[in-house]
VEXRODREN-340065 format. One record per residue (C-alpha): residue number from 0; residue in one letter; x, y, z. Coordinates in pm, whole numbers, plus 50000, padded with zeros to 5 digits. Each point is the difference from the previous one (the first is absolute). Layout:
(pt NUM; 'A'; (X; Y; Z))
...
//
This chain:
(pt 0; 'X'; (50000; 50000; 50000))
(pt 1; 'X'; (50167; 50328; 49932))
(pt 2; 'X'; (49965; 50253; 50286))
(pt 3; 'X'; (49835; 50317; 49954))
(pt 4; 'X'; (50119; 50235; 50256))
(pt 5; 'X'; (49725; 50283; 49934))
(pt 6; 'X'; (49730; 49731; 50125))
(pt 7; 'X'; (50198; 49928; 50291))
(pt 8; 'X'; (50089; 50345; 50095))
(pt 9; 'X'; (49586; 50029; 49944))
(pt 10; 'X'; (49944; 49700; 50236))
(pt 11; 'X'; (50264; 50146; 50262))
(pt 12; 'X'; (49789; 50340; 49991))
(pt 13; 'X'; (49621; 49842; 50080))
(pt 14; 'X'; (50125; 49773; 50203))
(pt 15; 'X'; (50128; 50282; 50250))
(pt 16; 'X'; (49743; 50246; 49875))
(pt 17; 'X'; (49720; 49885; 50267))
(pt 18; 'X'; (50222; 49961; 50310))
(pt 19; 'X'; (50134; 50365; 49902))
(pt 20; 'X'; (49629; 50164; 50006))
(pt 21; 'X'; (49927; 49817; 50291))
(pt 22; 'X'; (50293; 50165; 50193))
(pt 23; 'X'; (49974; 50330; 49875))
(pt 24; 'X'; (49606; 49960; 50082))
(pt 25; 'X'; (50077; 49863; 50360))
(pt 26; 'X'; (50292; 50211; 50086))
(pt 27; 'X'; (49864; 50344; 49843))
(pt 28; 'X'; (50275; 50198; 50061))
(pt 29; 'X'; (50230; 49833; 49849))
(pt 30; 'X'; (50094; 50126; 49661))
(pt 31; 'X'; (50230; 49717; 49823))
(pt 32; 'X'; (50125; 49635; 50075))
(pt 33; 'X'; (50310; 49814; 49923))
(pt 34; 'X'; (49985; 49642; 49966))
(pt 35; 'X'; (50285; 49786; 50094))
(pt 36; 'X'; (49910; 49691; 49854))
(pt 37; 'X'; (50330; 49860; 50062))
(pt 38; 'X'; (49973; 49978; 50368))
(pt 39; 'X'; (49936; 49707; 50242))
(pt 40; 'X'; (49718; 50027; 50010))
(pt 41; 'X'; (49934; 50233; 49717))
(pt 42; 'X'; (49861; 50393; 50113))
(pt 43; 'X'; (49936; 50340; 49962))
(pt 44; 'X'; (50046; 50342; 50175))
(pt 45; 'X'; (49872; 50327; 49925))
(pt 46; 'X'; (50051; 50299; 49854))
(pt 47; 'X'; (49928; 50388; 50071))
(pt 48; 'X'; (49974; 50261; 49759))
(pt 49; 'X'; (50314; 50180; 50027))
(pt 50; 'X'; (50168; 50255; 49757))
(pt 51; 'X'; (50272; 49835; 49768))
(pt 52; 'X'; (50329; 49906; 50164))
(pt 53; 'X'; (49843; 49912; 50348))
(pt 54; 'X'; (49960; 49692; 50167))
(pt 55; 'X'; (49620; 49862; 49918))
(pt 56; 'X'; (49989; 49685; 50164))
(pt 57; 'X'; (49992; 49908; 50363))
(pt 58; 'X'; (49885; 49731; 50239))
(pt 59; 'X'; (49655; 49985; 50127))
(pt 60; 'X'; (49995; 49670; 50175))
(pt 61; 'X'; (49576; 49892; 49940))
(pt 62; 'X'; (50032; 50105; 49617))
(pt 63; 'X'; (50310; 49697; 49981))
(pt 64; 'X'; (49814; 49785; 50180))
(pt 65; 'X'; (49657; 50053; 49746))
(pt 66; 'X'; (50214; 49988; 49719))
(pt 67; 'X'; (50210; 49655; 50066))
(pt 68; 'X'; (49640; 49845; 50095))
(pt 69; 'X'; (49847; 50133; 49686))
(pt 70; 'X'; (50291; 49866; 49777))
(pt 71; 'X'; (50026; 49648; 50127))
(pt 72; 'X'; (49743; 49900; 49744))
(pt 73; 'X'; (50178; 50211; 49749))
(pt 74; 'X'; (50311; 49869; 50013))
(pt 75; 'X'; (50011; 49601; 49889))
(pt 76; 'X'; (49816; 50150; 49628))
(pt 77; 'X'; (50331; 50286; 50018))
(pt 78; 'X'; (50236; 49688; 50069))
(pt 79; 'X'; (49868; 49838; 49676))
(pt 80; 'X'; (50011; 50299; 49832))
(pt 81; 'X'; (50393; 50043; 50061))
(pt 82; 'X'; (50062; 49629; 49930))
(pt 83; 'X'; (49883; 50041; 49682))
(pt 84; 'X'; (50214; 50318; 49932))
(pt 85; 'X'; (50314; 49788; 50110))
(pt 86; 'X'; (50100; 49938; 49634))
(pt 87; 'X'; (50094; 50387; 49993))
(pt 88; 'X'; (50198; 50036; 50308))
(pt 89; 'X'; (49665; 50173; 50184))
(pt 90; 'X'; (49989; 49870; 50380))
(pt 91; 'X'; (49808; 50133; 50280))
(pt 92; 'X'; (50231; 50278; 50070))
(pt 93; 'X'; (49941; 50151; 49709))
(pt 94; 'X'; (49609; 50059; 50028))
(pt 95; 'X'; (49918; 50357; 50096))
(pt 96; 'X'; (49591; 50120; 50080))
(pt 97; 'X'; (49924; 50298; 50142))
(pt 98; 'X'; (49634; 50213; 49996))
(pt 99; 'X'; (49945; 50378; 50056))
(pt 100; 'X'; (49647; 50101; 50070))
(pt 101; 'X'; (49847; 50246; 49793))
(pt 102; 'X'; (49802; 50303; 50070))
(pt 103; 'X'; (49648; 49970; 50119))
(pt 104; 'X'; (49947; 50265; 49721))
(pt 105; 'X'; (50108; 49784; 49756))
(pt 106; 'X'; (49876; 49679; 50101))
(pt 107; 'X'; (49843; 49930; 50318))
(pt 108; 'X'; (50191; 49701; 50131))
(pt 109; 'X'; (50229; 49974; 49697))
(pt 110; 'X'; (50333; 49800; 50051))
(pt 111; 'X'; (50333; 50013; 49762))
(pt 112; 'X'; (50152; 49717; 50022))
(pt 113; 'X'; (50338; 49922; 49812))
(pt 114; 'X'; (50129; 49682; 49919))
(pt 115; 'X'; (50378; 49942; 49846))
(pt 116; 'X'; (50279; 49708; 49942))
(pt 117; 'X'; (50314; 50162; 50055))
(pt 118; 'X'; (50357; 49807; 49876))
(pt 119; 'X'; (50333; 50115; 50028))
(pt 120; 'X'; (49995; 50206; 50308))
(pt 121; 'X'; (49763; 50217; 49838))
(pt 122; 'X'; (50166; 49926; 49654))
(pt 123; 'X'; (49644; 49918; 49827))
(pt 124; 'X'; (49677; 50065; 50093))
(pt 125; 'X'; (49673; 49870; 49875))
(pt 126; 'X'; (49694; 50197; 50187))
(pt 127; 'X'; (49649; 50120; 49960))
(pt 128; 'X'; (49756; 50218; 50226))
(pt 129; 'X'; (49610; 49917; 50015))
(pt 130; 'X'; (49726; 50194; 50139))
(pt 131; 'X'; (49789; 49811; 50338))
(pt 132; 'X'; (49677; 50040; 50092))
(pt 133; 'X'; (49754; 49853; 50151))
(pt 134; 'X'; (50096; 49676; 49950))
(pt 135; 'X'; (50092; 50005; 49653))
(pt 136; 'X'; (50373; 50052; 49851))
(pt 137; 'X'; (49989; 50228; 49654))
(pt 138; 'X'; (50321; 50010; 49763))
(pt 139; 'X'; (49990; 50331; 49839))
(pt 140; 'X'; (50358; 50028; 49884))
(pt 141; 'X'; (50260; 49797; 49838))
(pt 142; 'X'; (50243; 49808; 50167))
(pt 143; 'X'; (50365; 50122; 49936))
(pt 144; 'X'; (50295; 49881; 49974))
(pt 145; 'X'; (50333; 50148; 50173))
(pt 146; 'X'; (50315; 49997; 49911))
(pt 147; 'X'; (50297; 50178; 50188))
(pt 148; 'X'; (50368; 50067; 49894))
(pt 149; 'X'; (50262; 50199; 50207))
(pt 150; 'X'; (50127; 50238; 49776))
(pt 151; 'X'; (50249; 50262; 50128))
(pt 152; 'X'; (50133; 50133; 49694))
(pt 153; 'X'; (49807; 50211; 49804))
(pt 154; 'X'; (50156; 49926; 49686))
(pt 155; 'X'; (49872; 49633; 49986))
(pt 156; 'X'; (49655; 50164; 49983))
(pt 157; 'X'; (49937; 50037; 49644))
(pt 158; 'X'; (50111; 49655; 49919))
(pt 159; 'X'; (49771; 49857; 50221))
(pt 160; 'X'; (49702; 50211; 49918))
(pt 161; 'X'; (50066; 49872; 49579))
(pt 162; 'X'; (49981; 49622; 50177))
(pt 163; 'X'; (49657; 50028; 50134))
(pt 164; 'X'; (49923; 50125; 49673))
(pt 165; 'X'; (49984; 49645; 49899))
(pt 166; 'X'; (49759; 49903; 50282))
(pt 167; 'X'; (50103; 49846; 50396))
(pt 168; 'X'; (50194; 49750; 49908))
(pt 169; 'X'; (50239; 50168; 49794))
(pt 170; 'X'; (50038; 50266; 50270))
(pt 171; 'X'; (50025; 49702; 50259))
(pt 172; 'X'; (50296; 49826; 49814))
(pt 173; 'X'; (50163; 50343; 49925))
(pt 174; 'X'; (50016; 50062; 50347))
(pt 175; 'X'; (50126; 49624; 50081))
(pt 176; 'X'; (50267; 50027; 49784))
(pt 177; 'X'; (50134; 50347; 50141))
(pt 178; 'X'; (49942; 49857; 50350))
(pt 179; 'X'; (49785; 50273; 50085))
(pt 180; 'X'; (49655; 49820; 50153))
(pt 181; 'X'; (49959; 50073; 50372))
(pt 182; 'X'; (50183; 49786; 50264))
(pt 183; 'X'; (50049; 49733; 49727))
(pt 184; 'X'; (50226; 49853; 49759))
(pt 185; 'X'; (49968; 49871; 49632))
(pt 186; 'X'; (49935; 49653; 50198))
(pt 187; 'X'; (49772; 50128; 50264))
(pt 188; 'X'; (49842; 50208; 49712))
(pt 189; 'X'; (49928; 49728; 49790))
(pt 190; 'X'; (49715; 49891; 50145))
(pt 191; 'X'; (49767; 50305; 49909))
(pt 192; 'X'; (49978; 49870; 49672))
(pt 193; 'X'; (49856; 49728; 50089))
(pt 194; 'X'; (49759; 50234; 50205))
(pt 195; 'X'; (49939; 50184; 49633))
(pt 196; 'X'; (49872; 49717; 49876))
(pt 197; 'X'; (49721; 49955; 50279))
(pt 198; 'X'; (49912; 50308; 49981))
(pt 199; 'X'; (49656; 50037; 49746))
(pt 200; 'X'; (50023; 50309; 49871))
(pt 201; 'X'; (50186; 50253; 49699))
(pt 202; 'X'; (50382; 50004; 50191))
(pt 203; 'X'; (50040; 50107; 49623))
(pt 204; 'X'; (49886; 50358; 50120))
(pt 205; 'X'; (50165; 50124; 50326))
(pt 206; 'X'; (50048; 50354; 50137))
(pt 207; 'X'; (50411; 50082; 50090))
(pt 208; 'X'; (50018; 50245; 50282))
(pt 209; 'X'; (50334; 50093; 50195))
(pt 210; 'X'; (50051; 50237; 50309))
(pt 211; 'X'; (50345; 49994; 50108))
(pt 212; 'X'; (50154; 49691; 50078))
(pt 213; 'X'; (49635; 49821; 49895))
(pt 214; 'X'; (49899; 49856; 49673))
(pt 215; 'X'; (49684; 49836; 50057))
(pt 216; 'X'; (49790; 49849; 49665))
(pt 217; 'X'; (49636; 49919; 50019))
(pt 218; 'X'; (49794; 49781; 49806))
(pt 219; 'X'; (49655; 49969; 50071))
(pt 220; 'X'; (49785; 49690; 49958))
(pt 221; 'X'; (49721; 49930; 49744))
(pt 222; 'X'; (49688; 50091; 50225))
(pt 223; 'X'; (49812; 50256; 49791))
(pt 224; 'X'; (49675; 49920; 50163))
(pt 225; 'X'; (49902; 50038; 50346))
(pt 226; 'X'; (49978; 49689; 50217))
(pt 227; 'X'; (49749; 49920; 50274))
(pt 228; 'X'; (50109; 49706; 50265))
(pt 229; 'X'; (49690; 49905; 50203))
(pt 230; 'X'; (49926; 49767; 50263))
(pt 231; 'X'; (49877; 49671; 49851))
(pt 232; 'X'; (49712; 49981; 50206))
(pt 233; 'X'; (49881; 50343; 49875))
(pt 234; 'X'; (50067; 49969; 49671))
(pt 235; 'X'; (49693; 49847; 49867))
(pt 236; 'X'; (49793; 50327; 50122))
(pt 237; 'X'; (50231; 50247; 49846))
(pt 238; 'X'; (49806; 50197; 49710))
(pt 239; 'X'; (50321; 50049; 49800))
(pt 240; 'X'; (49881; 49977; 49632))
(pt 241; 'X'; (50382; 49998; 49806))
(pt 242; 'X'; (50259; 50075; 50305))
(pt 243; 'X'; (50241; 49784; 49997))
(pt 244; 'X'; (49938; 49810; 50354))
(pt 245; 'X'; (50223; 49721; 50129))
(pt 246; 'X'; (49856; 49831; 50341))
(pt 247; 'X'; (50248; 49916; 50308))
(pt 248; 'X'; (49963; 49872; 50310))
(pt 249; 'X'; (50109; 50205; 50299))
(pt 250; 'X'; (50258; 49776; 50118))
(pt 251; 'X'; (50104; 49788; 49733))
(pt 252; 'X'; (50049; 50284; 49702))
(pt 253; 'X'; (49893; 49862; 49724))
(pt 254; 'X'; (50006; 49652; 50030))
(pt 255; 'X'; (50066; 49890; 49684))
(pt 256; 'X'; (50388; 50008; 49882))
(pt 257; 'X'; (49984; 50422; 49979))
(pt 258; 'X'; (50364; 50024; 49832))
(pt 259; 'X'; (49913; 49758; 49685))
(pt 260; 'X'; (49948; 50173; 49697))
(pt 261; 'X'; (49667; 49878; 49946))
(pt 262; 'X'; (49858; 50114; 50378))
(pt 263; 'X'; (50133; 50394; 49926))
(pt 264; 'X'; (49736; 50007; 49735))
(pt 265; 'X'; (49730; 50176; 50100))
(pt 266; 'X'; (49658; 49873; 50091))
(pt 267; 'X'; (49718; 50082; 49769))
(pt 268; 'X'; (49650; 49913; 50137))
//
């Protein structure tokens, strides 16, 4: 089966997007959470909303407790989710959620939640954000795909810039081959192409940006339709005429192979 990493990232989202509203609705004033999904057992802690530079998180020792109770039924459907990822070099460690809450003005109750697989130290990224709210999980953007070089000399600039011309992988290998990709080398590197590969979407079109000593490329995925995930058991109610609606269950994801190539396609009543 080849792995899809834009239906796992999707899976990793709603499966974190419920316990996430239900913290932020239980511990209201909290403004963020951090999940550390590679703890023992597996956790979160809040976040305040702080101006840029300052410390947001801190302890609050009833929110940990909620959250590690909430994500003990999360967590074997995660585990399976990383297995599977294994053939890229993804392991638990490398699994990052966090949710904001939005404004009431916005939408009353309305949770951010971002999912990512992160490789290399912070090398590669593959992430999306989605929209929750009561109780359902909606995809409005793309997912992306990061890539992040160290580049201290201005003069290299150009020369990278006319090798993501050619699309992500052409900028990847140019910057394997001038040993330039963040905390890795052309062997660490490697990998990412293999990453490339599992990644649905046009890598043939990605956006070169570079602020001094960071080159990052994006590519985004091929979403260009909004995507509702609903709970299975309310699915059959839903009066959604052409939305494209895929059904989960609250604490197994999906539950049905998310990061096949057949399971990313979207559902069509």
């Amino acid at each position: 089966m080849k792995i899809n990493l834009v239906a796992a990232v999707d899976e990793l989202i709603v499966l974190h997007a419920g316990i996430a509203a239900t913290l932020l609705k239980e511990f209201p004033k909290t403004y963020g959470i951090t999940f550390n999904l590679d703890g023992e057992p597996a956790g979160a802690y809040p976040r305040a909303d702080v101006p840029p530079g300052y410390a947001s998180g801190y302890s609050h020792a009833k929110f940990e407790r909620r959250a590690e109770k909430l994500l003990r039924a999360t967590t074997p459907r995660l585990l399976e989710i990383v297995d599977s990822l294994a053939p890229l070099g993804i392991r638990l460690r490398d699994v990052v959620v966090a949710a904001t809450r939005l404004s009431a003005d916005i939408a009353p109750d309305g949770v951010v939640v971002t999912g990512a697989f992160s490789g290399g130290l912070g090398a590669a990224a593959v992430r999306r954000e989605m929209l929750a709210t009561k109780g359902r999980v909606l995809g409005l953007a793309a997912a992306e795909f990061h890539l992040i070089g160290i580049v201290e000399d201005r003069a290299l600039v150009p020369a990278i810039d006319e090798a993501g011309k050619d699309g992500l992988l052409s900028g990847l290998n140019h910057l394997i081959q001038t040993n330039l990709v963040l905390n890795c080398d052309a062997t660490q590197a490697s990998c990412f192409r293999d990453w490339l590969d599992c990644f649905p979407g046009n890598p043939e079109n990605c956006e070169g940006t570079y602020g001094l000593p960071i080159y990052r490329f994006i590519a985004k995925s091929n979403h260009n339709e909004q995507v509702l995930y609903v709970t299975s058991e309310t699915y059959e109610s839903l009066d959604i005429g052409d939305a494209n609606v895929i059904p989960f269950d609250p604490e197994r994801g999906f539950d049905i192979a998310p990061y096949t190539q057949a399971a990313a396609k979207s559902f069509k009543p």
